[in-house]
C-alpha positions in Angstrom: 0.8 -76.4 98.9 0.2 -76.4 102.6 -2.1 -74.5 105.0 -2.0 -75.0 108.5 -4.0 -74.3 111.5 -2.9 -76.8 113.5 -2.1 -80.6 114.5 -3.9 -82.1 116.7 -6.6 -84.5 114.6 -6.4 -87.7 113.1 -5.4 -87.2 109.3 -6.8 -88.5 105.8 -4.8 -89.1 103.5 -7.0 -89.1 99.8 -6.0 -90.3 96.1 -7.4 -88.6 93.3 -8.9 -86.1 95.5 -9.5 -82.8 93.6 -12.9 -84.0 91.8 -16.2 -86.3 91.9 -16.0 -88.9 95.4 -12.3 -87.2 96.4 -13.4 -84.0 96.7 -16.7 -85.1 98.5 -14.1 -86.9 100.7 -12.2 -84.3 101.7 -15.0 -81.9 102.3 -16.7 -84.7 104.6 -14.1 -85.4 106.9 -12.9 -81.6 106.6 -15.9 -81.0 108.5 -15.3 -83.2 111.1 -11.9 -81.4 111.9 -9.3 -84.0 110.3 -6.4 -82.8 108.6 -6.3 -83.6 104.5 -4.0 -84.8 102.6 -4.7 -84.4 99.0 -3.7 -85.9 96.2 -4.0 -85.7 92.4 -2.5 -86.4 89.4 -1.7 -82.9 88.6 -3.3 -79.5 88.3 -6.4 -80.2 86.7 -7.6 -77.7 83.7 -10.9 -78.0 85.3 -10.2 -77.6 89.2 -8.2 -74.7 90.8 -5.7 -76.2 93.5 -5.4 -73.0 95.3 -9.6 -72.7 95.4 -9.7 -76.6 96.4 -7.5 -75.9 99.3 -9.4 -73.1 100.4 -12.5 -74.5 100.6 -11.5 -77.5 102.2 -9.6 -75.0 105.0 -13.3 -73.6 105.4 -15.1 -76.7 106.0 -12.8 -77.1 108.7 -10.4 -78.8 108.0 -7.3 -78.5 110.9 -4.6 -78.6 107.7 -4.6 -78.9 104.1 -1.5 -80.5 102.1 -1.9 -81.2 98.0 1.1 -83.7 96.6 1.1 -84.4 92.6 1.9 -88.0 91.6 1.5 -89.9 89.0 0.7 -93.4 90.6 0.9 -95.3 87.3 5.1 -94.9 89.0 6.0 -96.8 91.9 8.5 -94.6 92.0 6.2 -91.6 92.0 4.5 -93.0 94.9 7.5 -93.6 96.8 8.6 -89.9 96.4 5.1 -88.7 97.3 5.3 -91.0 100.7 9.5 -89.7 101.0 7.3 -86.2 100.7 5.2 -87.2 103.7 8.1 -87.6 106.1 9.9 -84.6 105.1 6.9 -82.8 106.6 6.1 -84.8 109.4 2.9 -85.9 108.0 1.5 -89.4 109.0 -1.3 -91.0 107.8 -4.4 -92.2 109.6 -6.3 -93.2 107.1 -5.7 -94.1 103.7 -8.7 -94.2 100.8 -7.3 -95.3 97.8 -9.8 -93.1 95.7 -8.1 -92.3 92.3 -9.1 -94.6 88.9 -9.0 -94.6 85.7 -11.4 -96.7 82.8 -11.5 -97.1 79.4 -14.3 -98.9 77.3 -13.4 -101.1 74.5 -13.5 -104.7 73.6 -10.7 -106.6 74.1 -9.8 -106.8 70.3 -9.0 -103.1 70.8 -7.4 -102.7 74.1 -3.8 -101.9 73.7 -1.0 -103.5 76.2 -0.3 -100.0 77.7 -4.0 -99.3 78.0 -4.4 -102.3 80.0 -1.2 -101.5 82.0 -2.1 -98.3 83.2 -5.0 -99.2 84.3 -3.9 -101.9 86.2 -1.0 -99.7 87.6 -3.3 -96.7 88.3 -6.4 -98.6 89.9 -4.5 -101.8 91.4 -0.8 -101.3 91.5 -0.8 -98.4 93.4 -3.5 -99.4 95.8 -0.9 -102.0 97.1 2.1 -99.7 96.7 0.1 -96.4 99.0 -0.9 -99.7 101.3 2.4 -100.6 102.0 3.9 -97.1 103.0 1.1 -95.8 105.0 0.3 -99.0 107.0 4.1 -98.6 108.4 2.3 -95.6 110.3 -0.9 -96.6 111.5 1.0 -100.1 113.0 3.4 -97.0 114.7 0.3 -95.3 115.8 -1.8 -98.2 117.1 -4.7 -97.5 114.8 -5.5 -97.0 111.5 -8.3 -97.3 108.7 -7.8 -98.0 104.9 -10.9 -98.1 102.6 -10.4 -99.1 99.2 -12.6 -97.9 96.2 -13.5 -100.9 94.3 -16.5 -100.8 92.0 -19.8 -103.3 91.6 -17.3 -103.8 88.7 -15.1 -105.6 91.3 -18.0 -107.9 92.1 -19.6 -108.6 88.8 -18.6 -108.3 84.7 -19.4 -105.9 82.3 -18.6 -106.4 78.8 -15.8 -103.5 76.9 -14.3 -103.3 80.5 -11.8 -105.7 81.0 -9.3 -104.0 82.3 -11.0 -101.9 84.7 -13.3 -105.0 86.2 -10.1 -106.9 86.4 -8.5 -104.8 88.6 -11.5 -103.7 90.6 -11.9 -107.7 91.6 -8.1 -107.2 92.7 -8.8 -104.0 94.8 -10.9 -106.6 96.7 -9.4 -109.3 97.0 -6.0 -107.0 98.3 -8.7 -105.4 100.7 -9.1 -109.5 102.5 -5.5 -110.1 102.8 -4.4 -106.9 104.5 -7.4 -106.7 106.7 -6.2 -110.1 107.9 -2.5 -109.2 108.0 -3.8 -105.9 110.4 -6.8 -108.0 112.4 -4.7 -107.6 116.1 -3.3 -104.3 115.4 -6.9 -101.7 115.7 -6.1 -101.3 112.1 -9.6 -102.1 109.6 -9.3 -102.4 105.8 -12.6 -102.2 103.3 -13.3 -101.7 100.3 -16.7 -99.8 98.9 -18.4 -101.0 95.7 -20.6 -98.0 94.3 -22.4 -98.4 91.1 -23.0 -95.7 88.3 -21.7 -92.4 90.3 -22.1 -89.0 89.3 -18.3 -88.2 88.7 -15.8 -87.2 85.8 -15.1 -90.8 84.8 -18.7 -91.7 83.8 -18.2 -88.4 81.6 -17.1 -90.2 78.6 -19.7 -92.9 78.7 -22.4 -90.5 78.8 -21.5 -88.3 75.8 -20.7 -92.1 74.1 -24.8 -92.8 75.4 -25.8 -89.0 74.0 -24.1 -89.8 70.4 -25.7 -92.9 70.2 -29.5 -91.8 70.9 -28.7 -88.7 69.5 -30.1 -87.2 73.1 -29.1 -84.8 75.7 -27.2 -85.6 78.4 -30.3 -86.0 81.4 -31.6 -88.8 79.0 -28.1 -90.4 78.0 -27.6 -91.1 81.9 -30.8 -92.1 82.3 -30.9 -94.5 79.6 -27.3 -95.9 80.4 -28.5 -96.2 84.2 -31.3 -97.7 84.0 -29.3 -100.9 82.0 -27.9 -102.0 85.4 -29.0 -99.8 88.7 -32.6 -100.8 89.6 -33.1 -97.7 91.5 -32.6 -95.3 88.0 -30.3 -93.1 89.8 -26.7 -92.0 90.0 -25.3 -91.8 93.5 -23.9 -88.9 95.3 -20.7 -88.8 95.6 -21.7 -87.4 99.3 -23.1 -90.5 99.7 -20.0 -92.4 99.1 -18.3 -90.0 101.3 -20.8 -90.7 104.7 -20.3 -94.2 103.8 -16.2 -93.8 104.2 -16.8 -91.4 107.1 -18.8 -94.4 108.7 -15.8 -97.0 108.5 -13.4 -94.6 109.7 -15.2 -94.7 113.0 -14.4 -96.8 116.0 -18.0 -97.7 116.5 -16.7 -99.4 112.7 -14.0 -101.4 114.7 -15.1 -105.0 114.0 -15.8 -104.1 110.2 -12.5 -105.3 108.0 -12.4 -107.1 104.8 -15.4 -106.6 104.0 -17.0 -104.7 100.8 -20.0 -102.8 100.9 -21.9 -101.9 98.0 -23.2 -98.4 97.3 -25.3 -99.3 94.1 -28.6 -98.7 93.6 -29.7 -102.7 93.8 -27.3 -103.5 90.6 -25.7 -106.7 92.6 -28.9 -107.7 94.5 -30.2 -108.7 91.1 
């Protein structure tokens, strides 16, 4: 699904962009006139494409493009980049935004379990690198931000999949930022701790079972474990962060990763 005003901005390029920090994604740099490039799994029970694009067209956004992939498929994701150049779509800046997680000890992680989530949160960070650097090394510039986790920086027990891949997102984020350090091409990676979004959704109603609570008191009992501040971050917040290192006055940040956390890896 396309809608087109015109061509003239720098475009974004977002993973798992029709809910939680996507969507706050989109809308942020949809404000600042950038075309969007959306991209989701598939049409969500619980989002409206059509609506998505149209109020991402509203906040200003120059053009709006939505591709479905399923990036636990390299092939997927080369289709969805073949896609790309069929419409004449390059990519300016890349945020590898879409995850998945599952909770479990390891006695009870299954092999495909731990595959997709590698494939989904890891694999295809590398894969959507590849293709769209091609363009931003054509264009002379370009910015990829990476969404680890604090899960990428420290443990947490009944995650091992997820934390292991979320240390890979960053240590993929170093080696490309120095393979693109003489090319005006920057490559982070943003750490944020217990966000308000869809994937904390399962933990929440596991916290809300358990203390036999609602849900305002099941996140605030599962928050305060690890952030000091007691607060889930905006996803908005994640968004201004991204918007930040897309900058040129950002030029000299790359390979870095900044945490969005609430204090949880000060501690």
């Amino acid at each position: 699904m396309t809608t087109t005003i015109n061509k003239t901005s720098k475009s974004i390029m977002v993973t798992g962009a029709l809910g939680g920090i996507g969507f706050a994604i989109c809308q942020q740099f949809a404000r600042h006139g950038f075309q969007v490039i959306a991209h989701d799994i598939k049409e969500r029970d619980d989002v409206d494409v059509g609506k998505f694009l149209e109020e991402i067209h509203i906040a200003g956004a120059t053009s709006v493009h939505y591709f479905q992939a399923d990036l636990k498929k390299l092939s997927a994701i080369d289709e969805l980049f073949a896609a790309l150049r069929e419409e004449r779509l390059s990519v300016d800046i890349l945020v590898n935004n879409a995850g998945v997680q599952k909770t479990a000890p390891i006695r009870e992680l299954n092999a495909t379990s731990w595959s997709d989530i590698l494939a989904i949160n890891l694999t295809a960070v590398y894969r959507c690198i590849q293709h769209a650097v091609e363009d931003m090394r054509c264009a002379g510039w370009g910015r990829i931000i990476n969404l680890s986790s604090v899960h990428g920086l420290v443990g947490s027990a009944n995650k091992v999949a997820y934390v292991a891949a979320k240390h890979g997102v960053i240590g993929l984020t170093k080696v490309i930022a120095l393979e693109t350090a003489t090319q005006n091409i920057t490559v982070n990676a943003i750490a944020p701790g217990w966000t308000d979004t869809p994937i904390l959704r399962p933990q929440i109603e596991q916290r809300m079972a358990l203390l036999s609570s609602t849900r305002d008191a099941a996140i605030q009992h599962l928050v305060a474990e690890k952030q000091p501040n007691g607060q889930l971050v905006p996803p908005v917040h994640v968004a201004s962060l991204i918007h930040y290192l897309a900058g040129d006055h950002a030029s000299h940040i790359t390979g870095a990763t900044l945490p969005i956390d609430g204090g949880w890896t000060c501690q």
